[in-house]
C-alpha positions as CSV (number, residue, x, y, z in Angstrom):
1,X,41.8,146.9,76.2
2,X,42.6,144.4,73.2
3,X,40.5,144.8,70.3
4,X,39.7,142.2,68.3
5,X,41.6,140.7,65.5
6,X,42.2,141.7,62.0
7,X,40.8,140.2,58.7
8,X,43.1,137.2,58.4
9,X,45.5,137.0,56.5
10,X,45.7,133.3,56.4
11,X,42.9,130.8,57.2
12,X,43.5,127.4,57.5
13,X,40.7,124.9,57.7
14,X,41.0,121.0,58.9
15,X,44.5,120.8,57.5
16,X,45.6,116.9,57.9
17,X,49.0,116.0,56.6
18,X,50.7,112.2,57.2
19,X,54.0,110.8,56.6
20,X,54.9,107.3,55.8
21,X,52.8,104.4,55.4
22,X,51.2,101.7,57.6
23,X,52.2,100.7,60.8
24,X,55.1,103.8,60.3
25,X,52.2,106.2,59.0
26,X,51.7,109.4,61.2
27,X,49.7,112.3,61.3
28,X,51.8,115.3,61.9
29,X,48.8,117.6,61.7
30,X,45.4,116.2,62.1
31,X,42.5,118.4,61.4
32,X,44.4,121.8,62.1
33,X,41.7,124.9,62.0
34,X,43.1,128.3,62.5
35,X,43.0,132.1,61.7
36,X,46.3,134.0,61.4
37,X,45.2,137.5,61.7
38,X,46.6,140.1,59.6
39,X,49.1,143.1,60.8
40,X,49.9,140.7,64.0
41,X,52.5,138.8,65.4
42,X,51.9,135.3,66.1
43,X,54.0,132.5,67.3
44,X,53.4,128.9,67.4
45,X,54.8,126.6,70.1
46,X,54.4,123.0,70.8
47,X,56.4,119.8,71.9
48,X,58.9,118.2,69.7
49,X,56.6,116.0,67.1
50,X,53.6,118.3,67.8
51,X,53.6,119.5,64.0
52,X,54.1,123.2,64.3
53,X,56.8,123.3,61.3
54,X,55.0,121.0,59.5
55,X,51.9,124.0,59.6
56,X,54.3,127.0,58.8
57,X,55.8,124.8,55.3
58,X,52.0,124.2,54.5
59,X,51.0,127.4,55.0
60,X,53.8,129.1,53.3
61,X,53.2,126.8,50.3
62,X,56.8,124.8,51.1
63,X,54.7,121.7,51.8
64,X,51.1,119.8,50.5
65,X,48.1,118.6,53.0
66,X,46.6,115.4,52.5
67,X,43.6,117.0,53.3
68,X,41.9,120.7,54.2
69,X,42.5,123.9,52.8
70,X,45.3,126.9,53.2
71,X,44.0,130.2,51.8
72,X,46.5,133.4,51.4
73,X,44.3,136.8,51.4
74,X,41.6,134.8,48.8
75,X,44.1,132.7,47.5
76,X,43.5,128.9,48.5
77,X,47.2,127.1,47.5
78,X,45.5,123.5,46.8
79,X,43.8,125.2,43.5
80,X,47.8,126.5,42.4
81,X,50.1,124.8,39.6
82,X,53.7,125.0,40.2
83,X,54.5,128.5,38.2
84,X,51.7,129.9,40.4
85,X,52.6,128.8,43.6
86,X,56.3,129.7,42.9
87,X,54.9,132.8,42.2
88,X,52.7,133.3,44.9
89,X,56.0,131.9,47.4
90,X,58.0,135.0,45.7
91,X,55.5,137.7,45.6
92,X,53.1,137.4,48.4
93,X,55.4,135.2,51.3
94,X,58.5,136.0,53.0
95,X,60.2,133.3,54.6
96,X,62.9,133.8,57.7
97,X,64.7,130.1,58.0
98,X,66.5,129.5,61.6
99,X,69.7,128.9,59.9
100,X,69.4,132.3,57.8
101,X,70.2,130.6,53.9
102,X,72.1,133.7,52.8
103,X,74.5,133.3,49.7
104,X,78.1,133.6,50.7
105,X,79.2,134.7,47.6
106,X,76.6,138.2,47.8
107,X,76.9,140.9,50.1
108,X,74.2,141.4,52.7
109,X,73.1,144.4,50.7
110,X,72.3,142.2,47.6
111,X,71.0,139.4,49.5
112,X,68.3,141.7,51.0
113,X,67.7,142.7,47.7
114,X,68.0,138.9,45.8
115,X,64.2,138.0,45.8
116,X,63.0,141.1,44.1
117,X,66.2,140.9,41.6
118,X,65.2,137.6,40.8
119,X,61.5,138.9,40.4
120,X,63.0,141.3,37.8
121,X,61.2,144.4,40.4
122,X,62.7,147.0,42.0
123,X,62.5,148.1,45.6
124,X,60.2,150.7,47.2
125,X,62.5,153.2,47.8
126,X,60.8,154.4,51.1
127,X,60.1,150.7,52.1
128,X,64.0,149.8,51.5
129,X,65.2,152.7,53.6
130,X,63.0,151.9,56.2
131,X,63.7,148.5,56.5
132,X,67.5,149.0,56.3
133,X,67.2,151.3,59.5
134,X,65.1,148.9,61.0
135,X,67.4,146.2,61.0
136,X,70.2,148.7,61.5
137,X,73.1,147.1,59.4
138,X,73.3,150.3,56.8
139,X,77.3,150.3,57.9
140,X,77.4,146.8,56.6
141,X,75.1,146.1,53.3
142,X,78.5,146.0,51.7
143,X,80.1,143.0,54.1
144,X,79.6,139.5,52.9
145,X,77.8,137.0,55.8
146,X,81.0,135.4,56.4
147,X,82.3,138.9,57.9
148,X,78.7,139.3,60.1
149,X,77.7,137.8,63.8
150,X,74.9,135.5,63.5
151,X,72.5,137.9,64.9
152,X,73.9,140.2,61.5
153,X,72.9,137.5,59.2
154,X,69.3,136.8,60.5
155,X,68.9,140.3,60.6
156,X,69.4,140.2,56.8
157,X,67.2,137.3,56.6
158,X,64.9,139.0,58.0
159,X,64.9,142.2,55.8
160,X,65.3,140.2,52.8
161,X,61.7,138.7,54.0
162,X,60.7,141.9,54.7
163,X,61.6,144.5,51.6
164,X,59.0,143.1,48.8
165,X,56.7,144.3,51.7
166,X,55.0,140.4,51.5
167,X,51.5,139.4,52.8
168,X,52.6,137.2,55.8
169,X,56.5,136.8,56.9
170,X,56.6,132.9,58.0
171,X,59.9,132.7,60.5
172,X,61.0,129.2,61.5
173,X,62.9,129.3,65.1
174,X,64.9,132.3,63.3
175,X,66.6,132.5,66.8
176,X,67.1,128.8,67.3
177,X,71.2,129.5,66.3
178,X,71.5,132.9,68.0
179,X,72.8,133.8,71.7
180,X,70.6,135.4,74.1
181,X,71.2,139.4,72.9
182,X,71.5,138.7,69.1
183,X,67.8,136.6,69.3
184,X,66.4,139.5,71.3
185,X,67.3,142.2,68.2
186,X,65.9,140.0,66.2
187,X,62.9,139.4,67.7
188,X,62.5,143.3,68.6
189,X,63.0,143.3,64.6
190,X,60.3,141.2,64.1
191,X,57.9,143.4,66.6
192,X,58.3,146.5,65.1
193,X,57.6,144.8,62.2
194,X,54.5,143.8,63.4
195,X,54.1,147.5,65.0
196,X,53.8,148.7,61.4
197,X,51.1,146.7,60.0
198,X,53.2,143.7,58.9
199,X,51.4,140.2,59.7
200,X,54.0,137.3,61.4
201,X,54.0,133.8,61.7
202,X,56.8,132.6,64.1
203,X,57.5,128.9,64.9
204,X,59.5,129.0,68.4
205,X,60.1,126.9,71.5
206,X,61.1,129.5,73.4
207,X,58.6,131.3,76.2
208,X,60.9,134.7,76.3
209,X,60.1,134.9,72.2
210,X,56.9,134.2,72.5
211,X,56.2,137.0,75.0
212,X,57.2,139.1,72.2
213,X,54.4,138.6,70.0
214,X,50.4,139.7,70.1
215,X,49.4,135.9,70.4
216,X,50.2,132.0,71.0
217,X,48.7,129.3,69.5
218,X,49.7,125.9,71.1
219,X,49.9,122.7,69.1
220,X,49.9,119.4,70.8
221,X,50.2,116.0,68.2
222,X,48.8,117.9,65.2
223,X,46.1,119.4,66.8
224,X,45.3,122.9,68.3
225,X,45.1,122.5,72.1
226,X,45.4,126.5,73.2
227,X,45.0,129.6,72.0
228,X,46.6,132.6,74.4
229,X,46.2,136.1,73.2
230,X,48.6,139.1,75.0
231,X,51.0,136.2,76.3
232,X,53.5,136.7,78.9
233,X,56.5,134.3,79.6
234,X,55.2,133.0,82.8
235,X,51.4,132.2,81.1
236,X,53.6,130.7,78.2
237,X,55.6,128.2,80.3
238,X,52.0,127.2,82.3
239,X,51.0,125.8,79.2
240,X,53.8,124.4,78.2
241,X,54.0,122.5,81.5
242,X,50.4,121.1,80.7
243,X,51.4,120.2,77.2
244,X,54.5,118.5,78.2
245,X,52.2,116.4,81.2
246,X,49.6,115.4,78.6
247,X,52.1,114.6,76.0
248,X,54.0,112.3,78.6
249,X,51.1,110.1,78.2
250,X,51.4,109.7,74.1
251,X,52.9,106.1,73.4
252,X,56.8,106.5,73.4
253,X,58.7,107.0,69.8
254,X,55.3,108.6,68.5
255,X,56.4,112.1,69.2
256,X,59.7,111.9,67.4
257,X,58.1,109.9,64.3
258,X,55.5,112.9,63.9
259,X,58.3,115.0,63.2
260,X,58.6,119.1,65.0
């Protein structure tokens, strides 16, 4: 039986955010209203142009709304100055990019460990030796990316998310550069994660990824069109099949102006 969700750990309420001006002027998300619930994993999918990355930057503070509010915990961001929300960005929010933005010049031991350095803290001891047998590179903390697979690196991206022990981890298609067997460790990464209490935010296009997590929320030109809990690939690519039929009907260029 699923029980219900956990507090959230992010709340997002009527969240409108448009780009450009006049007859070019779009509205990537338009009126967005959603719980992210804490100590789950949760992906959101949606056409090209349907605003899901927009959402994630918002939410992880990367980006501004026009309009609504994004609150982390109690935290809403709109009410932050700049040292606070860089603060917030480096204390509370771990962020997994699809093309991994690991320094070449560190190893992946002291890129995992770059955020907190930076933060002048020191790593949980427990936490870091956890982690590092989660992602299961101890043999390699001391190799630079350059001498890592891809799957490697976004394995280190996603520790280096994952060691300050964050709030919410936001990943963005963090196996949109990976093959097949690399994206699935990383996504099994991601869902033991989530196993042990840590909340996830995943943008993804992909129905195999998204049967990996606890629930889907569909996005369909800025807006929230479904919300599927316990998703499994088939249920996943039923959706998307509607989405995609409905979306045919949106007036052609407006998808790619909204941007993903």
């Amino acid at each position: 039986m699923t029980t219900a969700p956990a507090r959230p750990a992010a709340r997002v309420r009527d969240l409108v955010k448009t780009y450009g001006t006049g007859q070019a002027r779009v509205r990537a998300l338009d009126g967005v209203s959603v719980d992210l619930a804490a100590g789950e994993f949760t992906a959101v999918m949606g056409p090209s142009g349907s605003g899901k990355s927009t959402l994630m930057h918002c939410c992880a503070g990367l980006d501004t709304a026009d309009s609504g509010s994004v609150l982390v915990g109690e935290t809403e961001l709109s009410t932050l100055k700049d040292k606070a929300l860089t603060r917030l960005r480096r204390d509370r929010i771990g962020f997994v990019f699809q093309s991994f933005n690991l320094v070449p010049t560190l190893t992946a031991g002291e890129n995992i460990l770059l955020p907190l350095a930076i933060a002048g803290r020191r790593p949980d001891p427990e936490l870091y030796d956890r982690v590092i047998e989660t992602v299961g590179l101890a043999p390699r903390l001391g190799h630079k990316p350059s001498e890592l697979s891809g799957g490697q690196q976004q394995r280190v991206a996603v520790a280096r998310a994952l060691v300050s022990r964050p709030e919410i981890v936001f990943a963005d298609e963090p196996t949109g550069n990976l093959d097949s067997q690399s994206g699935a460790e990383v996504l099994s990464l991601l869902r033991r994660s989530a196993d042990d209490g840590q909340t996830i935010v995943m943008v993804t296009h992909d129905p195999v990824a998204a049967a990996y997590t606890d629930r889907v929320v569909f996005l369909t030109d800025g807006k929230v069109t479904d919300d599927l809990r316990d998703p499994d690939r088939d249920q996943v690519l039923e959706i998307m099949a509607r989405t995609s039929a409905a979306s045919a009907h949106v007036a052609p260029g407006a998808a790619e102006a909204q941007g993903a």
